[in-house]
Each structure stands twice: as C-alpha cells, then as structure tokens.
C-alpha positions in Angstrom: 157.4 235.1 61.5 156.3 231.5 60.5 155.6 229.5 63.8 156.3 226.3 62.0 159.7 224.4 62.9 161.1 221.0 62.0 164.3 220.8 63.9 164.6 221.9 67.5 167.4 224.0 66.5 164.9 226.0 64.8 162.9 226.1 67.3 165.3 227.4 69.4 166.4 230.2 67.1 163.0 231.4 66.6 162.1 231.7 69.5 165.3 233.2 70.6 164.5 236.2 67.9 160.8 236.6 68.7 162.3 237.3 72.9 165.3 239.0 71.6 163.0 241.2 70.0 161.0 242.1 73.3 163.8 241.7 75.6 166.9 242.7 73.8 169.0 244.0 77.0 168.0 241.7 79.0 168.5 237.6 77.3 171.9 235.9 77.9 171.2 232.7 76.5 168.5 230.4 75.8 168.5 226.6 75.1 165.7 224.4 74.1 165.3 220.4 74.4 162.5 218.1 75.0 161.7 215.6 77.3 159.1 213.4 76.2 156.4 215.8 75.6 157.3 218.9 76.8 159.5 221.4 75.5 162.4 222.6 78.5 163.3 226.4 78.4 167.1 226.6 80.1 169.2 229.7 79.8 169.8 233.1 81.9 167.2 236.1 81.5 167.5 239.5 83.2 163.8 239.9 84.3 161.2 237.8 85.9 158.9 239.4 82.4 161.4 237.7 80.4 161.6 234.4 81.6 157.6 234.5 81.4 157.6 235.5 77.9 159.9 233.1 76.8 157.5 230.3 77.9 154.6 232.4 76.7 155.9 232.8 72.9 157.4 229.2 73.1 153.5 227.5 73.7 152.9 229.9 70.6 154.7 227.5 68.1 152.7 224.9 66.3 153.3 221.3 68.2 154.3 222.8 71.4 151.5 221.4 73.7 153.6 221.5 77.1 156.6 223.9 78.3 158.8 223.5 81.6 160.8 227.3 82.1 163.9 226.1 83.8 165.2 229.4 82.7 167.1 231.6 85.5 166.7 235.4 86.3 170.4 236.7 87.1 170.2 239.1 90.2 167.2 239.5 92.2 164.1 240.5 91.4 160.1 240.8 92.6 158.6 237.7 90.7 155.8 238.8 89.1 155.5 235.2 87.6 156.1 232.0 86.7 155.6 230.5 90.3 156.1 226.3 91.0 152.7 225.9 90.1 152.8 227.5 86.2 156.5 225.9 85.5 154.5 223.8 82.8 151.1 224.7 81.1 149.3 224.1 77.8 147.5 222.0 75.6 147.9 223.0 72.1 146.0 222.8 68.7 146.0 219.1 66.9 150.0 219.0 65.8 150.9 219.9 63.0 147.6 222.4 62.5 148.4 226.1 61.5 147.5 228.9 64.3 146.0 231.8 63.6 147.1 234.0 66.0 150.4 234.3 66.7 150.8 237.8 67.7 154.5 239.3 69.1 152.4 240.5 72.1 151.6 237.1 73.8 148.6 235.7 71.7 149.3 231.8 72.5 147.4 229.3 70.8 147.4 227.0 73.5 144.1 226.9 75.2 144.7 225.1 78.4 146.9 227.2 79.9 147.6 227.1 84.3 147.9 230.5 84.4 149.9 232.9 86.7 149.0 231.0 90.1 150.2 231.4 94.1 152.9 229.2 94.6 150.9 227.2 97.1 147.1 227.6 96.7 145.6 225.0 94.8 141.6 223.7 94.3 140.9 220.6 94.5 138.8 219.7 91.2 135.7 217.4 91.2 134.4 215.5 88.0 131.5 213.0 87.4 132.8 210.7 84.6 130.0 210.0 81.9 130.0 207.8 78.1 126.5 208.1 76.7 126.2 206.6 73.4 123.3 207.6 71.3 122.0 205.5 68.1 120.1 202.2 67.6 122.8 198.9 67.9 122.6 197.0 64.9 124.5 196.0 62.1 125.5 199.6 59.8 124.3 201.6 62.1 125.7 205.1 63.3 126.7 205.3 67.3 127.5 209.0 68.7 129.8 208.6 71.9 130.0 211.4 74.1 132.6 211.0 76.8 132.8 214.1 79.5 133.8 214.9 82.7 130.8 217.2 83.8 130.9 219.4 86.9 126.8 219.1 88.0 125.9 215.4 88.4 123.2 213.6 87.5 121.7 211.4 90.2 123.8 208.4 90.8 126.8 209.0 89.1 130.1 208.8 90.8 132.6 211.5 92.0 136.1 211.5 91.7 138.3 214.5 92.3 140.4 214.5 88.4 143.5 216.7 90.4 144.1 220.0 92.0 145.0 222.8 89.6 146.9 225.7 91.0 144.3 228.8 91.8 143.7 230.5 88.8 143.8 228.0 86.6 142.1 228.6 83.0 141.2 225.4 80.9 142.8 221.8 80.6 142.5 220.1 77.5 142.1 216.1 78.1 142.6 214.0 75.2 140.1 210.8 75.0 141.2 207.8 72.8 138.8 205.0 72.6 138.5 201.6 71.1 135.4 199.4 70.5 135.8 195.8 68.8 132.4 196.1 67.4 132.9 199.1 65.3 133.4 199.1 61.8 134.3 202.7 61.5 135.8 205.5 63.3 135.4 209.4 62.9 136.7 211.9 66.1 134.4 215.0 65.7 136.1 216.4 68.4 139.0 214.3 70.7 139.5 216.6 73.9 137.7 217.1 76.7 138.1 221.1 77.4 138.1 221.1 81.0 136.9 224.9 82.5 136.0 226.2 86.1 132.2 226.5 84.8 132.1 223.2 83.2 133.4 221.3 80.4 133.3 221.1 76.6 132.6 216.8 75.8 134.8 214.4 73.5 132.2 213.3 70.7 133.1 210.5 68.4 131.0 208.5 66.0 130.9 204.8 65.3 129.8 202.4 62.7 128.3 199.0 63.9 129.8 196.5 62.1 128.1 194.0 59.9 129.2 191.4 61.9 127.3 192.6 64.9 125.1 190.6 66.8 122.0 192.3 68.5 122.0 191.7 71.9 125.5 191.5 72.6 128.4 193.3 74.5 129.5 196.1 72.8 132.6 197.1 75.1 134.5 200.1 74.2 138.0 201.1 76.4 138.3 204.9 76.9 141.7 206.3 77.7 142.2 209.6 79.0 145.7 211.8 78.3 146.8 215.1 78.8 149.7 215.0 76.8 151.2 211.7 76.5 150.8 211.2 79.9 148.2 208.4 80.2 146.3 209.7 83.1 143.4 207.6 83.2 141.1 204.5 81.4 137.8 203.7 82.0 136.1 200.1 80.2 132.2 200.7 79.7 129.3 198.3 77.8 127.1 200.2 75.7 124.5 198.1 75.0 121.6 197.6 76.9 119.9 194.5 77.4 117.1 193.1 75.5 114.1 192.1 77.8 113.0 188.7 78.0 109.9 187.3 76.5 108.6 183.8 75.7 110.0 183.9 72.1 113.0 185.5 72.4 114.7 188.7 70.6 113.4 189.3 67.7 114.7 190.7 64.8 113.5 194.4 65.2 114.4 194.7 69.0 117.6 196.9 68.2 118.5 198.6 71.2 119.1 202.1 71.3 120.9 204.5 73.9 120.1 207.7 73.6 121.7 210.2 75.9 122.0 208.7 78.9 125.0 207.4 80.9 126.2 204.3 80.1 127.1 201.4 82.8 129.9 199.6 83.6 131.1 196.6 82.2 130.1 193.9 84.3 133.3 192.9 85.3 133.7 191.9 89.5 137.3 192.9 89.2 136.7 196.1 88.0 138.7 199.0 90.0 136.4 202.3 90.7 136.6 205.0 88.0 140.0 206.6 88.5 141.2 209.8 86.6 144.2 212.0 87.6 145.3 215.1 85.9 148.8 216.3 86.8 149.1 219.3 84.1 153.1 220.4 85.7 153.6 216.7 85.1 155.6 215.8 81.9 154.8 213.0 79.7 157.2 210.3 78.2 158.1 210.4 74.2 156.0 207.3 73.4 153.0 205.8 75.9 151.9 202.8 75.6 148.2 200.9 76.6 148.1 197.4 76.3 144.5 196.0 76.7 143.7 192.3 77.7 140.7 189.9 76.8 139.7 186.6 77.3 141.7 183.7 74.6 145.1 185.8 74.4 143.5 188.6 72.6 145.1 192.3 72.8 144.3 195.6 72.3 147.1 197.9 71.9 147.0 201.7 71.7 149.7 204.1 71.4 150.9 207.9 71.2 153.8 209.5 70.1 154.9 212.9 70.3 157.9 214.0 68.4 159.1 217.3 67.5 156.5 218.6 64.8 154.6 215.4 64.6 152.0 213.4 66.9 152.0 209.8 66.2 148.5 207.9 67.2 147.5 204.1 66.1 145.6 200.6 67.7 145.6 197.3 66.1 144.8 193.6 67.9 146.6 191.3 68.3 146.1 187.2 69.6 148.7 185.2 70.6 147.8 181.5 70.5 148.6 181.2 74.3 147.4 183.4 77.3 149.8 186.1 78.4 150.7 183.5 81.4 151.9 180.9 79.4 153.7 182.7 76.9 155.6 184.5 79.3 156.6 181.4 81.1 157.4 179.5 77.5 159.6 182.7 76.8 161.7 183.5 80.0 161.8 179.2 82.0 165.2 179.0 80.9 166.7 182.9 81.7 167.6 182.4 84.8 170.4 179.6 84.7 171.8 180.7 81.3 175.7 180.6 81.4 177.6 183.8 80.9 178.7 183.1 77.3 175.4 182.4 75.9 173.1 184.5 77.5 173.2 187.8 75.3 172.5 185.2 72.5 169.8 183.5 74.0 168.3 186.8 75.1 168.3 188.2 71.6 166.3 185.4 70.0 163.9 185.6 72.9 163.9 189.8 72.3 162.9 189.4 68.7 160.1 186.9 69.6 158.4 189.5 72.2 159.1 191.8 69.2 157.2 190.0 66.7 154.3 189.1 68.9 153.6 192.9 68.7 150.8 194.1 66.6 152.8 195.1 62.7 151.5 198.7 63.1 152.8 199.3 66.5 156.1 197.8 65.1 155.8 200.3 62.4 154.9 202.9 64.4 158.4 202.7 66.8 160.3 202.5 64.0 159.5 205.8 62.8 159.9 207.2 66.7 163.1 205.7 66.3 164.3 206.6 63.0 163.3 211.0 63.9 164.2 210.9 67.1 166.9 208.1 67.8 167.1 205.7 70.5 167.4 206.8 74.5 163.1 208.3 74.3 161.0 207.4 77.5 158.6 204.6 76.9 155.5 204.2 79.2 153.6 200.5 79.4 150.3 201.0 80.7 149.4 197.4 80.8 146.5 195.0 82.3 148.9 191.8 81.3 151.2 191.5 84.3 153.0 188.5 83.0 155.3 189.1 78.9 157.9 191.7 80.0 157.1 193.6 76.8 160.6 195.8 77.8 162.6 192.7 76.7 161.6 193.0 73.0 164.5 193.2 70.6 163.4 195.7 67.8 164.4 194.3 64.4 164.4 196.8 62.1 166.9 196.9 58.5 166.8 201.0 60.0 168.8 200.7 62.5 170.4 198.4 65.0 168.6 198.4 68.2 169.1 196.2 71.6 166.2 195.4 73.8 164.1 198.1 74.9 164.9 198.3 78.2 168.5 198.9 77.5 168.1 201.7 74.7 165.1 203.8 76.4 164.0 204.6 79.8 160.9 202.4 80.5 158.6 201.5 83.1 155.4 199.8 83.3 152.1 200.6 85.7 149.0 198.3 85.7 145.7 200.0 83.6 143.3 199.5 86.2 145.6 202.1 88.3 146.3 204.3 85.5 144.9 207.5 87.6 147.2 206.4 90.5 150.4 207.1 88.6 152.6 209.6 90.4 155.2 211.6 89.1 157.3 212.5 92.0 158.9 210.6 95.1 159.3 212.7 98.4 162.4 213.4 99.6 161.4 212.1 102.9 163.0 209.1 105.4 164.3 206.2 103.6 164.0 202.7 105.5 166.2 199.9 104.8 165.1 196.1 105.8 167.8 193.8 105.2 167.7 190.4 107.3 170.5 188.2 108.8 170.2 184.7 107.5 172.2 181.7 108.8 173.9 179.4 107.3 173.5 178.5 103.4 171.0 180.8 103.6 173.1 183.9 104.3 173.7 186.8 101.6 176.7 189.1 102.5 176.2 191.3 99.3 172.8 192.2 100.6 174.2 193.4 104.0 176.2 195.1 101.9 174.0 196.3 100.0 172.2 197.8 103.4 174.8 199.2 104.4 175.6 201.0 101.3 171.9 202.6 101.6 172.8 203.9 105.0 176.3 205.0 104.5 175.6 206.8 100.9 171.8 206.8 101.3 171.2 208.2 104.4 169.0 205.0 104.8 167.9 204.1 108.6 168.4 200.2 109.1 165.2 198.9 110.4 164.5 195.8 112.6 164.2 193.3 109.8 160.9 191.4 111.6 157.7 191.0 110.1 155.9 192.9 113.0 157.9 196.2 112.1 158.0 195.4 108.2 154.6 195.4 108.8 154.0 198.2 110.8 155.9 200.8 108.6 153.5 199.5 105.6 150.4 200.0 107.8 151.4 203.8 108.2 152.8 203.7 111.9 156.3 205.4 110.9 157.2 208.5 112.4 157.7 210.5 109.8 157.2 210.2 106.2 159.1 207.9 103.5 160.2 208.5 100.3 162.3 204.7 99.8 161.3 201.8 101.2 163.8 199.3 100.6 164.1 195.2 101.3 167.2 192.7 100.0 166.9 189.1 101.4 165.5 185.8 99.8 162.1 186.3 97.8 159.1 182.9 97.3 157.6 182.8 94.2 154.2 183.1 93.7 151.9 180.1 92.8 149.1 181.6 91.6 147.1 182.7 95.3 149.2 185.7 96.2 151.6 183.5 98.3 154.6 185.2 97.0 156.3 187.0 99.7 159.9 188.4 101.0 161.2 186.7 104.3 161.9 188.7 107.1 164.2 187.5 110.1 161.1 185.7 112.0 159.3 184.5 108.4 157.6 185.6 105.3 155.6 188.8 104.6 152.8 187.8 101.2 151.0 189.7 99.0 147.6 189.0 100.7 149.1 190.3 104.0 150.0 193.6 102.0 147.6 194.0 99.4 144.7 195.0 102.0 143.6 198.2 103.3 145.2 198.6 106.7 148.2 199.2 104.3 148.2 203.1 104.7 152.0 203.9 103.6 151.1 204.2 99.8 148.4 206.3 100.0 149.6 208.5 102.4 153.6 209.2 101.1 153.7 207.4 97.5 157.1 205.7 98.6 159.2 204.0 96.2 159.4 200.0 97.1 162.5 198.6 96.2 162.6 194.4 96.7 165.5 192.8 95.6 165.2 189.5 96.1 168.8 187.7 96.3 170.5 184.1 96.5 173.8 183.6 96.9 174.6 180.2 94.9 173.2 178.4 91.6 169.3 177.6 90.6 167.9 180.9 90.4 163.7 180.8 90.5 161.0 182.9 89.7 159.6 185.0 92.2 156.1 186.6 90.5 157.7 190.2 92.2 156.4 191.9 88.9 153.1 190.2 88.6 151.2 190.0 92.2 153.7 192.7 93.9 153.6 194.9 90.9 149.8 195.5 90.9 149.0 195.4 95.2 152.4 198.1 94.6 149.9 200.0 92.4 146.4 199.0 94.5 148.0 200.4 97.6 148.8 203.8 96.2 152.7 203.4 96.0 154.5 205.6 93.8 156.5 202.4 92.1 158.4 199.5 92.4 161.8 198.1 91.6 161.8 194.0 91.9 163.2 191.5 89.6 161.6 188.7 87.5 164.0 185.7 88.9 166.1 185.9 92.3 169.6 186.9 91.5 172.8 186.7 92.7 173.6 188.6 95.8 176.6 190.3 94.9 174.9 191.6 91.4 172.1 192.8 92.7 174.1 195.1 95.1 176.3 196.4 92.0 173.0 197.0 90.4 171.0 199.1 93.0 174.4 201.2 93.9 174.0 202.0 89.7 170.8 202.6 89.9 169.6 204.0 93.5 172.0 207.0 94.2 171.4 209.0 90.9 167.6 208.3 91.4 167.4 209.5 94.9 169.4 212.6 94.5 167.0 213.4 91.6 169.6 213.6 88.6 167.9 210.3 87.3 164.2 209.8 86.6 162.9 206.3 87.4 163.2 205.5 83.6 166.5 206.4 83.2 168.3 205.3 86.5 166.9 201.8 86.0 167.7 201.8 82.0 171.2 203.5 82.9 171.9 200.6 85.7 170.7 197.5 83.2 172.9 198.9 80.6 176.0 198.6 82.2 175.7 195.1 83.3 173.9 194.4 80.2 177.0 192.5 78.9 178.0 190.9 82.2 175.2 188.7 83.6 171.7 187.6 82.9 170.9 189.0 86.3 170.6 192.7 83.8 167.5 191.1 82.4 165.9 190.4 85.6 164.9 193.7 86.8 161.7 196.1 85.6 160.8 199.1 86.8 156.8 199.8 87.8 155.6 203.4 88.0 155.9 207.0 85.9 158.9 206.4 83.8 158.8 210.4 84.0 158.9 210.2 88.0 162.2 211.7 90.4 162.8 212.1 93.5 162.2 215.5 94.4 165.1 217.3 96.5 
C-alpha cells in the first residue's frame, strides 16, 4: 500500500484497510480528523491491540507527525496499552518525504515516539541549552550554527528542566527555526533536535555573512524551538564576540571567529532566563505564529503551517514607519465610541490596514492555509509586541471572502519571552469570582449579574471583593486549588508605569502589585484570569488589560487571560462571558474556540465584540 494521502478521506480509508486487515473481527468504525497538527483517531475497536495499532499504522503515513487515539474498546478488557500518557506521540520525517519502511507489522517512521508508558510515572527531563557558531565573521563568510539541548554540561551553562516525558519514553524530535539579520544565505543541514535518554542529536545550520556586514558588530540571531507547531520555546543569542581594544582601533584583519564554544546572551537587561517546555501529548494549532520586535518599528515574523500532506514554513521583515505603540493607538483611538451602524464599517477598513502591515509572504502564505483548508483553523501569536492586535486583521484576498481573524479562527496570543510557559490545560479545580458593589454612577448591575451567573451555572464561589483577599488568593493563600479566577468591575488604564489596575470594593489592585514574586497562584495551579472590565454608560477608555496585564498574566506562570482592549458596556460583557465561559469550563470549547465562538455572535451587534482577546494556548481546555 502507498502511505501517501491527499485528502483526509483517504487517509481514513487507508488506514481503515491496513487495521481491517489485522483486526478484521474486531473494528466497528473508525473516523479520522485533525486538529491543528495532530491527526484524532475516533471510532469503536474490540481490543485494547486494536486501538494501539490503529495509532501505530496511522504515525506510519507520510505527514502524520502527531496522533491523539480517542478511539473506544467496547466491553472490558486488560489494557495492554495506550495509557493517558501515550494518547499522542510522534515526530515524523520532513512532510511530504517518502518512508521507507512501512511494514503491515508496525514499522512506524516516526522516530520520536512516547512509547507504551505507566499512566502516572513520568521523569522529569533536564537540558543545558547551547548555540555555538563556528566560522570567522566577516563579509562572505560561512557560519556553522549548532543549536542543542545537551544532557552533560559544560561549566557555567544553565539548567532548565525541557518537560517530563512519561517513563519509557524513546526520542523527541524538536524542530529549531532561526533567523539572523546579518545573513545573506540560509542552508538547514539538519533542523531537529533528536532528543534521547543518552543524549541528543544537535540542529546544525549554516550561514552566509552578508556583504553588508560590519566587523565588530551584533550579529543577533532568534532561535525558536517547536515540536510540532507547537511553539514551545525561543531563545535570542549574539554571536559575535568582541574585538579587543587597542590604541588604533580594529583593523581590518581582526575578523572574529567562534569556534565551538557556547555562545552568550544578547545583552539585553530585560531578557527572561532561557525557557523551553516540551509537552509532546500536547497538540499544536493549524498555523503558529512568532512575531519578533526591534528597535525603529522593525519586525521579524516567522511562521509554520501544517496542513494535511503539506508543511508550510517562511520569515520575512517587515518596518512600520511608527513603533508598535503608536500604530496601535493611531489604529484602534476611535473603536470604542463608534455608533452601532458604522462600526462593522469602520472596523473593516481598520482590519485591512493591520492586514497590509503584514509582511507580503506571510499574506501569501495564509492564503494558501486558507484556500486547502478553509477558514475555522487555530492560529497561535507568539508575540513580543503587546500593543497592534494583529487578531483584528481583515484578510483581503480575490480567493475568498474572509472577516477578521478573530472571528473566522480560534486565536490567542502569549508573549515570546514566555514562550516555554505556555500551558495547555486548565485544572478543573475551585473557581473564585470577585465582583464589587459600586455606589452610585459607579454601579454595574450586569456585572453582579454576571457573578451570579458564574456561581449559579459555574459553580463559582463569590469572594469578598477587597484588595486584601484579591490579593491573598493571587499570593497562593487559597485553600484549595483554582482553575478560574474571575473579576467584573471598573478597570484604569495604564499610562505607561504599570498603574493599570482593576478596583476592588476598598480601591485599586495594579500591575506592579501583581507582577512580583510573592504572586504564587500562577505558578502553582496555571489558573485562567478572566478581567472584564465594565462601565455602564457612554465614553468607553482604554484600559492597557492586554498589554501590561497580558505579560505579568504570562510572567507569573498563569495559564491565560481573557481581558478586553477598551472598558465595555456592562450588560455586553455579561452576554459575552455567558457565550464564552460555560463551553470553556466544561471542556467542550478550547480557549481558541470559546472566545472566537462568543465574538462571533456579537460580532454584528456591538463594537464591544472587538474589544476582547484571548492570551494563552489557543489549543488549551479545561480538563474535567
């Protein structure tokens, strides 16, 4: 049998034969999808061998680089596999490559496989991140870059634990994607990092200094790691050395050269510690998305996109004549007081602006995401500009007719620094609702509404609204654990020295007051933070939620935020969590897609629709 396909259906019915053929008393049904980039295994099986050899054969087909077995075993049986911890495994051959060896018997081509594991042991796994460049830094000369995450250190480099694998595990295949400004060309000799339990086999690419290349200067490159789509990772490095000093300056033959050894940071004071996190059971979104910032409005953007059969991988710069700050407050000043009968308008032109301040080959690139595999994909931003909502953009396309992204795709956006901090489950665990009384003008009846929604359909336990036991649950000091952690009262707007804040019955709680490290709630459950900032009459304001809260959100280990750009009206925020908050925390909705889902159907009703973005794994569910 060819192990080619180009249509899931195909997929399906191949793989169907090849267990049919094994198991032919004992298959009911089998259905195959795929959810961003894993392919799901659904049907009903009479054996636990079965149901194990139909995710077995399936990571045999070329492109198949992740597989979730959802399938069920009718009756009861000893399980002799598949356990929680082997649910998804792989990391297949470059897509679209050829195996060869694809044998009926179980030969998978997928390397990386978690193999048969207890359903609750796991090891905890322990890296030392390294980038040694080797070659001489000048102007048409040849750079080797090997990135690795080597099990024995060298003296002073850094530990990090990169994830616990479930006991047993085999190999993990990391995929590095890098980008240096001062490189003319790029070859990948080999683009994976082949993580093993006795070591690890390195990335290796090489680089071509480009004429343009002054000796002596930065040469940055950004490193991204993936396993899957699934951005799990970025590190920023300089690789050239410095030139000593002397009385006459550099001179003309003082080329540095690396040469094997580790490369140091970028000097950067706001640089986060290295930060890598594999989750291989985690699945990836369709299309991810790194956005890289510089100095003078410059961009980097780099992309992957896995589609059924085909892998789609690109960068390009961009620079917008003003910073991200200033463009994003040019773009969105007038949003929120637009009237109801202009504002899809309004919003349209100001979608297809974003859109065209995208660099032309990412533009290229979603359109032919778009045009295989329709609208309705997850889309993750991995971003270190907090400030253009880049989910707004309006694709304009002669393809197809799209709205804004955020209304045709699941999307959510985390910052880069914390790019190893993404997590892709909520607990199921206490959900805590704060929800002050205001008096007078001040007061918001569709956000005690709104509270008592969350306890009534929620389960949600109404807190004291105070700042002393706001503050207290954030610091770590609940009971139990917390899966939701959930605020709707007024919000201040941030001006610029992390002053933004929500008020509580007895005053405001900022972002300096949470983004410190007596904050223990993040780290320790990974809630979900929902703030939704309200006002119940005209002149709507900014509120910086998605700028300072979204990265001290990220910086204190919380699994994600939902917070709007612009205070909205009280009783549309309430319609809007009840649309989005009950399919998320029953676990039928993924972040992505309860958010998307709940912006949709307002989407023609108020501006308020516009307001909201969701920070974390657009992947991420509750689960029950």
């Amino acid at each position: 049998m060819e192990y080619d396909w180009n249509a899931l259906s195909e997929l399906q019915s191949k793989l169907f034969e090849l267990l049919w053929a094994q198991h032919f008393d004992n298959i009911r049904n089998l259905e195959v999808s795929l959810v961003g980039d894993t392919v799901v295994l659904r049907g009903e099986v009479g054996t636990e061998t079965a149901r194990s050899d139909a995710k077995r054969l399936a990571l045999g087909f070329d492109g198949v680089f992740k597989v979730r077995n959802e399938i069920e075993v009718a009756g009861y049986f000893v399980a002799a596999s598949d356990t929680t911890g082997d649910d998804y495994f792989g990391s297949g051959e470059e897509t679209g490559q050829q195996s060869n060896d694809h044998s009926s018997t179980g030969g998978t081509k997928n390397d990386s496989e978690v193999r048969e594991a207890d359903k609750t042991a796991f090891e905890e796994v322990i890296r030392h991140p390294t980038v040694d460049a080797d070659g001489v830094f000048s102007a048409g000369e040849r750079i080797t870059l090997t990135v690795d995450l080597v099990k024995d250190a060298q003296p002073g480099q850094p530990s990090i634990t990169v994830g616990e694998f479930p006991v047993g595990w085999d190999q993990i295949d990391v995929e590095v994607h890098i980008y240096a400004p001062w490189a003319s060309e790029f070859e990948a000799l080999s683009p994976r990092i082949a993580l093993t339990k006795a070591g690890s086999e390195a990335a290796v690419f090489n680089l071509t200094v480009a004429k343009t290349y002054v000796v002596g200067s930065p040469a940055p490159v950004e490193i991204s790691f993936l396993n899957g789509t699934r951005v799990c990772g970025h590190l920023s490095r300089d690789l050239a050395p410095p030139i000593a000093a002397s009385a006459d300056g550099p001179k003309a033959d003082d080329h540095p050269k690396q040469s094997a050894v580790a490369v140091a940071e970028a000097p950067d004071a706001e640089q986060a510690r290295d930060n890598i996190r594999i989750q291989p059971s985690a699945p990836g979104p369709t299309l991810s998305i790194t956005i890289i910032t510089e100095r003078d409005g410059h961009q980097t953007w780099m992309w992957v996109a896995r589609l059924p059969k085909t892998q789609i991988t690109g960068s390009a710069n961009i620079t917008h004549k003003a910073d991200e700050e200033k463009f994003a407050a040019e773009l969105l000043a007038s949003c929120p007081d637009l009237r109801d009968d202009e504002f899809r308008r309004v919003m349209a032109g100001i979608g297809e602006r974003v859109w065209r301040a995208t660099p032309e080959k990412f533009r290229t690139a979603y359109i032919k995401c778009r045009s295989e595999v329709g609208s309705d994909f997850p889309i993750q931003l991995i971003t270190a500009d907090p400030f253009v909502p880049w989910e707004m953009m309006k694709p304009d396309s002669e393809e197809f007719e799209a709205d804004h992204l955020f209304f045709d795709h699941p999307i959510c956006r985390w910052p880069l620094n914390a790019a190893g901090d993404l997590r892709s489950e909520f607990i199921s665990a206490d959900r805590l609702s704060f929800v002050p009384t205001y008096q007078g003008s001040d007061d918001l009846p569709s956000a005690r509404s709104e509270g008592e929604w969350l306890e009534k359909t929620l389960r949600a336990v109404r807190m004291t609204a105070d700042r002393a036991t706001f503050l207290d649950v954030l610091d770590g000091n609940h009971s139990s654990r917390i899966g939701l952690l959930h605020f709707a009262g007024h919000g201040r707007a941030d001006s610029g020295v992390k002053d933004g804040g929500v008020k509580l019955q007895d005053g405001w709680v900022g972002v300096n007051e949470v983004d410190q490290s007596r904050v223990k709630l993040g780290r320790k459950d990974g809630s979900l933070v929902v703030l939704n900032a309200c006002e119940s009459g005209a002149g709507s304001k900014f509120l910086g939620m998605n700028t300072g809260w979204g990265t001290t959100i990220a910086n204190r280990g919380f699994g994600g935020l939902i917070a709007p750009l612009w205070e909205v009206h009280d009783q549309v925020a309430f319609d809007l969590m009840k649309l989005a908050l009950e399919p998320l925390a029953d676990g039928r909705q993924t972040l992505g897609h309860a958010t998307t889902a709940a912006r949709k159907a307002q989407s023609d009703l108020s501006i308020s629709s516009f307001a909201y973005l969701a920070h974390g794994d657009v992947m991420a569910r509750f689960i029950t």
